[in-house]
Rosetta silent file (secondary structure, phi, psi, omega in degrees, C-alpha in Angstrom):
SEQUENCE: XXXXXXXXXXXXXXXXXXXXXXXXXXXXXXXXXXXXXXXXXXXXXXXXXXXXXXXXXXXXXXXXXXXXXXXXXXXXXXXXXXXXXXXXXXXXXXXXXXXXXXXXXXXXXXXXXXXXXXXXXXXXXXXXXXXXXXXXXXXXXXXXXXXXXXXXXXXXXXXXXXXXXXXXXXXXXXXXXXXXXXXXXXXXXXXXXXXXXXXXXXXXXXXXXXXXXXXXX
SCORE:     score description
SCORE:     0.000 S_00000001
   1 L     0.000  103.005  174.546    0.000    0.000    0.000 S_00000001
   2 L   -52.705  151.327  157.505    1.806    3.348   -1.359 S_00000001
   3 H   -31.805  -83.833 -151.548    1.958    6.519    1.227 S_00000001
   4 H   -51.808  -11.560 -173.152   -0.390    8.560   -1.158 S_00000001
   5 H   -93.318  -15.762  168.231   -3.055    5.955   -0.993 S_00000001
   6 H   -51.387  -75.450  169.166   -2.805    5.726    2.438 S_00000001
   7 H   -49.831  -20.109  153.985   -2.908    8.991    2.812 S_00000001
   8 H   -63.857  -81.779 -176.176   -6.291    9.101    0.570 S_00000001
   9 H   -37.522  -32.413 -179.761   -7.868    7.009    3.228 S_00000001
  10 H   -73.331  -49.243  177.875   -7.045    8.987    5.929 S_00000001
  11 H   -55.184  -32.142 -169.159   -8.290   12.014    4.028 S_00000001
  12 H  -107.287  -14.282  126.939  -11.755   10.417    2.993 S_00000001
  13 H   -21.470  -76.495 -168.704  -12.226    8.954    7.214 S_00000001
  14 H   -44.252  -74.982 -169.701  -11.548   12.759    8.173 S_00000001
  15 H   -32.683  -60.930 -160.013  -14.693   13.747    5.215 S_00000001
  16 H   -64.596  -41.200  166.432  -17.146   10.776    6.293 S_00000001
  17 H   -58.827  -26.987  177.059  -16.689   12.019   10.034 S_00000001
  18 H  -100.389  -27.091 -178.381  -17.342   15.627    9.522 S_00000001
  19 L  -101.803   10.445  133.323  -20.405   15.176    6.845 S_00000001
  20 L   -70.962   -1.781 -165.058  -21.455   12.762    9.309 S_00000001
  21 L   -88.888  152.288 -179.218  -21.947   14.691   12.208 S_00000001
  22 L   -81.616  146.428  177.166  -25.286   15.545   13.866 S_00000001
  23 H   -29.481  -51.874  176.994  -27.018   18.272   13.012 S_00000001
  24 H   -85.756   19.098  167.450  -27.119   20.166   16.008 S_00000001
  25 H   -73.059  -65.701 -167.430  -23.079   19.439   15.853 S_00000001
  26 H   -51.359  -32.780 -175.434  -22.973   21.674   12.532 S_00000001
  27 H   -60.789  -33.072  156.187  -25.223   24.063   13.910 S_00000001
  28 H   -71.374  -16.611  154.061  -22.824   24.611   16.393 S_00000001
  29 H   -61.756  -70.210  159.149  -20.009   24.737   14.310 S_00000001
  30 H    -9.952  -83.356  166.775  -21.677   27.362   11.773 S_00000001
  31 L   -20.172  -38.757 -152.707  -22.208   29.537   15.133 S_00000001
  32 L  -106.681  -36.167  175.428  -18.681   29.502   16.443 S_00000001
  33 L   -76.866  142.786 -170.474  -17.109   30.789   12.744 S_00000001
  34 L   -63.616  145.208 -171.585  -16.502   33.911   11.154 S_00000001
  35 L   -95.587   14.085  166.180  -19.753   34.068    8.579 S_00000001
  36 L   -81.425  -40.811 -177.328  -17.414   34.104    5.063 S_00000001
  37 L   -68.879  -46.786 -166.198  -15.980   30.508    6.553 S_00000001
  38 L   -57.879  -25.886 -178.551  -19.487   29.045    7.419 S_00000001
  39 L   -94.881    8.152  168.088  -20.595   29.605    3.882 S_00000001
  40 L   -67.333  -41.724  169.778  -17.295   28.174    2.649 S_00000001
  41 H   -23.342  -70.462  -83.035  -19.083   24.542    4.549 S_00000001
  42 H  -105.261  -59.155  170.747  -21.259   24.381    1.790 S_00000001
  43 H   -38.156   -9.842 -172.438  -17.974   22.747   -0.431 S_00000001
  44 L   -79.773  -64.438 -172.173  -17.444   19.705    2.524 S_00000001
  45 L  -155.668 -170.466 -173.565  -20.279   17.324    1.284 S_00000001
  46 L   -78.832  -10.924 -172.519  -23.849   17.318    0.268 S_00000001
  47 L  -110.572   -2.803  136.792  -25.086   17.415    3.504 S_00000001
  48 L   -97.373   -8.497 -176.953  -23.280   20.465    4.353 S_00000001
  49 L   -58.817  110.955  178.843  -24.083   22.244    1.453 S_00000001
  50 L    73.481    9.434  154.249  -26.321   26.155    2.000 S_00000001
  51 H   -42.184  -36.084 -178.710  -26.372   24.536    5.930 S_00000001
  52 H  -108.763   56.653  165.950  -25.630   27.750    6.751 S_00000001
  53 H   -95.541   -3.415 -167.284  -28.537   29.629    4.933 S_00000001
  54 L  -105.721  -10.142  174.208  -30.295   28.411    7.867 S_00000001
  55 L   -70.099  162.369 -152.545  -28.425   30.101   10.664 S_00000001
  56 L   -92.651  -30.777  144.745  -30.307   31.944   12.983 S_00000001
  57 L   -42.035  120.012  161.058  -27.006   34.539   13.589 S_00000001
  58 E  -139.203  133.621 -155.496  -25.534   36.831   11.055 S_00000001
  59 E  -130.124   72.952 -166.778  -23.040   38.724   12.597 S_00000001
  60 E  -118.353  100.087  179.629  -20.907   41.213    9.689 S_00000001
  61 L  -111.240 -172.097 -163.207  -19.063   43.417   12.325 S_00000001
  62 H   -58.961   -4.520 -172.077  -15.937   45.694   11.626 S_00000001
  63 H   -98.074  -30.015  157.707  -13.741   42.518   11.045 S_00000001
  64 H   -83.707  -19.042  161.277  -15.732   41.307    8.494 S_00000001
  65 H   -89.136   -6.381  178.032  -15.996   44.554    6.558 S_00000001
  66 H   -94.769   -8.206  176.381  -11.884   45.136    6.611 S_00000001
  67 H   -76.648  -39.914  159.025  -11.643   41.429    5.399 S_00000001
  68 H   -34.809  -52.519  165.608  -13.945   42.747    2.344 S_00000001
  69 H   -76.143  -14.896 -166.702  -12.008   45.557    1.844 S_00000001
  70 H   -71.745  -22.112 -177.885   -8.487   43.741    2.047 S_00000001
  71 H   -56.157  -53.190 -133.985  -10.639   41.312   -1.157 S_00000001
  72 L   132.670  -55.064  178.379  -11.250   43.900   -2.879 S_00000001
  73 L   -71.341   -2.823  169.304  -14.540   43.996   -2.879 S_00000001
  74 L   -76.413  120.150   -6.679  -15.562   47.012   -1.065 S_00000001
  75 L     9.471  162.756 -169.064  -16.975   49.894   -1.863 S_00000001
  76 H   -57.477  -37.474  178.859  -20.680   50.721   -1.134 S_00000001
  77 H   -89.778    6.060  172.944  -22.204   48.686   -3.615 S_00000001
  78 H   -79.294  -32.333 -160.324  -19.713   45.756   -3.364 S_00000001
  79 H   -85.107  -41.395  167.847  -20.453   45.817    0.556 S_00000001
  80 H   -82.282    0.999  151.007  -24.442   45.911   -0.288 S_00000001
  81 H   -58.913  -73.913 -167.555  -24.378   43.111   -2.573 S_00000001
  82 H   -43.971  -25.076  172.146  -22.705   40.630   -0.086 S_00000001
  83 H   -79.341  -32.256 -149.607  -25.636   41.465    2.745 S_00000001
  84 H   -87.472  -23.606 -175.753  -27.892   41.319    0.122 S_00000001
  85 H   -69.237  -24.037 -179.839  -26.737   37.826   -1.446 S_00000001
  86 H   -91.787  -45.643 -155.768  -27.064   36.227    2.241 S_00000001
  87 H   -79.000  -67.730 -134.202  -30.243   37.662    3.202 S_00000001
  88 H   -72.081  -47.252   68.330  -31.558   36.562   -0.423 S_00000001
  89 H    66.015  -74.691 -177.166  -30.139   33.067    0.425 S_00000001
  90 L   -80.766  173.707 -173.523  -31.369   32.497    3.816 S_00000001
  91 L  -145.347  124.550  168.671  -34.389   30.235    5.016 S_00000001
  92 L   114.530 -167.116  155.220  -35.925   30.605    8.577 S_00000001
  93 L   -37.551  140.105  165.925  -35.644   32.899   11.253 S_00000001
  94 L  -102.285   72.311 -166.258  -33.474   35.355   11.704 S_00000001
  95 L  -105.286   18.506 -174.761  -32.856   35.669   15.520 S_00000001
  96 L  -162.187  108.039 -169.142  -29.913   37.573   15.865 S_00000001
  97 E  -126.453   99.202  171.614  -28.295   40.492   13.482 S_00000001
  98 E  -127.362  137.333 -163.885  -25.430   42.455   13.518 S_00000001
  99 E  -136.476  174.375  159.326  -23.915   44.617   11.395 S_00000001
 100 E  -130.570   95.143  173.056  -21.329   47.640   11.137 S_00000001
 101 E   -61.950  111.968 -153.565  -21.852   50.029    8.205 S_00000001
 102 L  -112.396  141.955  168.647  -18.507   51.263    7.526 S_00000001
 103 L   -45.121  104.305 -179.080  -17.453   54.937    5.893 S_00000001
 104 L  -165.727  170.158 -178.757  -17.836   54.588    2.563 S_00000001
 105 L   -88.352  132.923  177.666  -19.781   55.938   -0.211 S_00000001
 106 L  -141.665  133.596  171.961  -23.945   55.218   -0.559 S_00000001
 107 L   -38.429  -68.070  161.430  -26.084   56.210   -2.780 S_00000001
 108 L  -158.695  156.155  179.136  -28.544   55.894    0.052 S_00000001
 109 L   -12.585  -52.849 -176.773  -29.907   54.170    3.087 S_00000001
 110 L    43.279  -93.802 -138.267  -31.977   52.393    0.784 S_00000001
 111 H   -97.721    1.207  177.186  -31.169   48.884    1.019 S_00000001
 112 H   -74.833  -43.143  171.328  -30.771   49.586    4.625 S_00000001
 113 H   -66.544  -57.544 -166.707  -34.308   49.953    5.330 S_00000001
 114 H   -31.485  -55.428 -157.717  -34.732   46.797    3.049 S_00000001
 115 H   -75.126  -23.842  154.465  -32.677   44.526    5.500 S_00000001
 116 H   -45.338  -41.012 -169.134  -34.676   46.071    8.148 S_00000001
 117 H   -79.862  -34.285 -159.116  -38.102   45.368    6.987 S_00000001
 118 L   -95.920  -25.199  144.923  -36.617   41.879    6.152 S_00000001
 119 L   -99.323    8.171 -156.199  -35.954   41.425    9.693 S_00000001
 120 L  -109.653  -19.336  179.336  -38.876   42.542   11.407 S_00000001
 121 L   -99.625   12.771 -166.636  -40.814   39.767    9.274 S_00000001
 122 L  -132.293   35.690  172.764  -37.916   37.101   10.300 S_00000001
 123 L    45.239    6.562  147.783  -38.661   37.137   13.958 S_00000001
 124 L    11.285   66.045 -169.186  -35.322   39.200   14.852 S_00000001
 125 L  -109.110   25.545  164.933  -34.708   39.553   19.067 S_00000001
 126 E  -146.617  122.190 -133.695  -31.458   40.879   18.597 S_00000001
 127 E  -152.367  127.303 -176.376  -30.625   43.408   16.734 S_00000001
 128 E  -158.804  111.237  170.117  -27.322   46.028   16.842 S_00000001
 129 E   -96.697  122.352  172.199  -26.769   48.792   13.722 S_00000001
 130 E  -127.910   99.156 -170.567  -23.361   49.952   14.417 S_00000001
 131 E  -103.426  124.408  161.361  -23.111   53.015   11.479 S_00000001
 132 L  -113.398   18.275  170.390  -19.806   54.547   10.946 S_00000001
 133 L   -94.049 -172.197  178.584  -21.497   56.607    7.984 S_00000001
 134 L   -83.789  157.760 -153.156  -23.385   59.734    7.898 S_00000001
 135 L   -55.466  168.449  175.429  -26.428   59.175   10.267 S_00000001
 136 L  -117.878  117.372 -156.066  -28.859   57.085    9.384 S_00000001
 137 E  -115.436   98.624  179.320  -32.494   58.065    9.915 S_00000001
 138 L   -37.100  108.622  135.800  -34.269   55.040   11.320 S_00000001
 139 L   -49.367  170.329 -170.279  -37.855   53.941    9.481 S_00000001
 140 L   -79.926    7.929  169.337  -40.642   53.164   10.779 S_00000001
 141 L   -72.800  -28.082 -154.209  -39.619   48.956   10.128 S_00000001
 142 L   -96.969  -16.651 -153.468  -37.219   49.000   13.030 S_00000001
 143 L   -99.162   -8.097  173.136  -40.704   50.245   15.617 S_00000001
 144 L   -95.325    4.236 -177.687  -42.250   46.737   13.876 S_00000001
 145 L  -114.724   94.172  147.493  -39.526   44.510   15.257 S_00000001
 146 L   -89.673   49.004 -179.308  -41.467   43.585   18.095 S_00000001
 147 L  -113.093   13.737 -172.745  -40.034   40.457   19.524 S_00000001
 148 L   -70.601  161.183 -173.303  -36.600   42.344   20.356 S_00000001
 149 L  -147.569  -46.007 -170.551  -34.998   41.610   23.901 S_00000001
 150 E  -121.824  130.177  143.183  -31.498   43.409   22.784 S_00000001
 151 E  -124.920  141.901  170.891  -31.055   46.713   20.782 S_00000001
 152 E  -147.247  116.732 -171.837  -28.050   48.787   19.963 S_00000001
 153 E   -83.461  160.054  173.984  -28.202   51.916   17.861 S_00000001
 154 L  -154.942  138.094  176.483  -24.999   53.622   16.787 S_00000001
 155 L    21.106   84.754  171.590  -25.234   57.341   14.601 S_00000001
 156 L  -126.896  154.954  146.973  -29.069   57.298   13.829 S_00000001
 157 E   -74.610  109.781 -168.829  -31.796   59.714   13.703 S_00000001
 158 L  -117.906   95.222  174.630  -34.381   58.084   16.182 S_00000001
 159 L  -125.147  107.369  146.647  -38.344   59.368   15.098 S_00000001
 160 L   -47.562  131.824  148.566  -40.804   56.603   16.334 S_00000001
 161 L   -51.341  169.967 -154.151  -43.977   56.912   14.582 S_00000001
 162 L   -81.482  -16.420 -168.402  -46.652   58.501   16.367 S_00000001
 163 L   -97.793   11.103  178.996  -48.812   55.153   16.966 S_00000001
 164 L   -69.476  141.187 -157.440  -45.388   53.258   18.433 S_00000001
 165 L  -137.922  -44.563  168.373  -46.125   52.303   22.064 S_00000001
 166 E   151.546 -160.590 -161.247  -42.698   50.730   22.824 S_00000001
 167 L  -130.151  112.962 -154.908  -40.981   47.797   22.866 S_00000001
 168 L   -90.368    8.183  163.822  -42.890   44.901   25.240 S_00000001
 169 L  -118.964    4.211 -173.333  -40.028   42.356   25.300 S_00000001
 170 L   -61.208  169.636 -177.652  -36.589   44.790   25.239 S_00000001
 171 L  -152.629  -35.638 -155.422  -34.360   43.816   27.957 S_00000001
 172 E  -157.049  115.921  154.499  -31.127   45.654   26.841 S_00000001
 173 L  -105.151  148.046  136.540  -31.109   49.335   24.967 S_00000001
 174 L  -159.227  147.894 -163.596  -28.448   50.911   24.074 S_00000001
 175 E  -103.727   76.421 -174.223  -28.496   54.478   22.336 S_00000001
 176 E  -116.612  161.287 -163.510  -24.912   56.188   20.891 S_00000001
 177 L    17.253   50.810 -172.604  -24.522   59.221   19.017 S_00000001
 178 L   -92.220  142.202  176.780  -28.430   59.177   18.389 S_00000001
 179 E  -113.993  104.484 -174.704  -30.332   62.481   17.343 S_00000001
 180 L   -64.826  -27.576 -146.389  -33.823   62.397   18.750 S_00000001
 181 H    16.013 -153.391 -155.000  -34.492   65.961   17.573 S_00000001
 182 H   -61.700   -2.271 -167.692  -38.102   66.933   18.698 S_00000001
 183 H   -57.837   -2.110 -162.637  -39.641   63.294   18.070 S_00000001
 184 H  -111.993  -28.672  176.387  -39.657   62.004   21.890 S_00000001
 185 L   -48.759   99.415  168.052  -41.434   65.292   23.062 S_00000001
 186 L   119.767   -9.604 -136.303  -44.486   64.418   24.548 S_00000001
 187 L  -118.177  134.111  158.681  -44.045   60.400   23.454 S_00000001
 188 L  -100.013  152.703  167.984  -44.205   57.437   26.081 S_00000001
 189 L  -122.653  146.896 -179.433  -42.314   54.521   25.806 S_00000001
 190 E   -86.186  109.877 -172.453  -43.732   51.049   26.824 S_00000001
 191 L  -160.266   81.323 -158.692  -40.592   49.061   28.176 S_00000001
 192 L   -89.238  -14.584  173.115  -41.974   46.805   30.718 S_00000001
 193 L  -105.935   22.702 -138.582  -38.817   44.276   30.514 S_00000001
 194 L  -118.534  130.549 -170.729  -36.261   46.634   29.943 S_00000001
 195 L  -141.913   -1.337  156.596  -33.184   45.943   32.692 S_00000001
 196 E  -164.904  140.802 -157.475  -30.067   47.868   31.384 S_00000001
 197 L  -135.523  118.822  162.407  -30.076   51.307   29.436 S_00000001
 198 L  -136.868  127.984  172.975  -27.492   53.091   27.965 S_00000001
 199 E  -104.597  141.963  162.606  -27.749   56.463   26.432 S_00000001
 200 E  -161.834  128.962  159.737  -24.053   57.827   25.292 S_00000001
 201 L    69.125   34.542 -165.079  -23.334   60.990   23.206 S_00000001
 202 L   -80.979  135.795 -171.806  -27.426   61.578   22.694 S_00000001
 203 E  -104.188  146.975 -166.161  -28.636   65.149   20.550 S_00000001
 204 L  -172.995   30.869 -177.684  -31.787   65.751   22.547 S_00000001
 205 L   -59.280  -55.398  167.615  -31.619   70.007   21.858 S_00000001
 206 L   -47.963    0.702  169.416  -35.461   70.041   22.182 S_00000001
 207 L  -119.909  120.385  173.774  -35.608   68.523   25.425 S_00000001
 208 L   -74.392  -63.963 -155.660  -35.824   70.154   28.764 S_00000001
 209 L  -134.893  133.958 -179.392  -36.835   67.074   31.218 S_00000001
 210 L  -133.917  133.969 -154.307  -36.844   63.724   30.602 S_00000001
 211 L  -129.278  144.493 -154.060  -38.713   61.569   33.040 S_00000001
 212 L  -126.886  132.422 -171.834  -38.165   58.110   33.330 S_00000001
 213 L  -130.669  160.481 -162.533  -41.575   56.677   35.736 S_00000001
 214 L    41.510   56.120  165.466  -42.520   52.979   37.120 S_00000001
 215 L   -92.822  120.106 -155.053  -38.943   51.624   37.066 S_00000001
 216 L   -84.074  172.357 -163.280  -39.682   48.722   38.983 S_00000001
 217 L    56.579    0.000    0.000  -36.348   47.079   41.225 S_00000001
């Protein structure tokens, strides 16, 4: 028995063991990985293949947009293609989404609101826009994803709409370089689970007193 065939054998044991694995193994693999490797799986066997169109996490923070740019592929419409090609892609739930919009040139929000609306119908509870662009002025999509437990805004424009009553599962806000301008005057918010709050860096020139009432514990 030659080395290389040996080594063939070894090589196709190693395959049959990993595209053999239980499901809720891969799911946990898929989870633990950067999300450019988990859709690289899809090349191990047939039974990894688009496994991870199904994760419930998509997580394209600042490490994944400087790996984009070191490709190549970046600029604003190279950077909206690649969210849009995943989202377009996935199957199920969505229950946890994070992204970092990096300084670069966009036509407009657009496609921003898109992924928004596209999460508010994909069951979403976790949720974090971290914009390094020129604010971003929040629709009225983000006041429809009510199943959230975690939000974190980063350089937004924050206008509720006027029939928005809060958010009856949050657990965790957090609020940075947000510009309410006059939209919170007069407006309650319903935030009956809500257990840690962070405001930082807030524009809030239209507000004298802001009264925070029932915080129970």
């Amino acid at each position: 028995m030659t080395e290389n065939y040996r080594a063939g054998l070894v090589t196709c044991a190693k395959e049959d063991r990993i595209s053999n694995l239980p499901e809720h193994l891969m799911d946990s693999i898929l989870e633990r990985v950067p999300l450019e490797e988990a859709v690289r799986t899809s090349i191990i066997s047939k039974k990894w293949r688009y496994r991870w169109t199904k994760m419930t996490a998509l997580v394209f923070d600042e490490q994944f947009s400087k790996k984009i740019s070191k490709n190549g592929a970046f600029g604003g419409n190279g950077f909206i293609r690649i969210i849009n090609k995943v989202l377009f892609f996935h199957k199920g739930p969505i229950l946890k989404f994070h992204i970092h919009i990096p300084n670069m040139f966009l036509d407009s929000f657009e496609e921003v609101d898109q992924w928004v609306l596209f999460l508010s119908r994909n069951g979403v509870n976790d949720l974090l826009l971290n914009n390094a662009n020129r604010r971003y002025e929040l629709r009225s999509y983000l006041f429809y994803c009510l199943e959230l437990t975690k939000l974190e805004l980063h350089k937004c424009c924050f206008k509720p709409p006027l029939e928005f009553e809060g958010f009856l599962n949050l657990e965790k806000l957090r609020l940075e370089d947000i510009d309410f301008g006059a939209s919170l005057c007069g407006t309650k918010f319903n935030l009956p689970q809500l257990k840690k709050l962070s405001v930082l860096n807030a524009q809030m020139s239209t507000i004298s007193t802001l009264r925070l009432q029932d915080c129970r514990n």
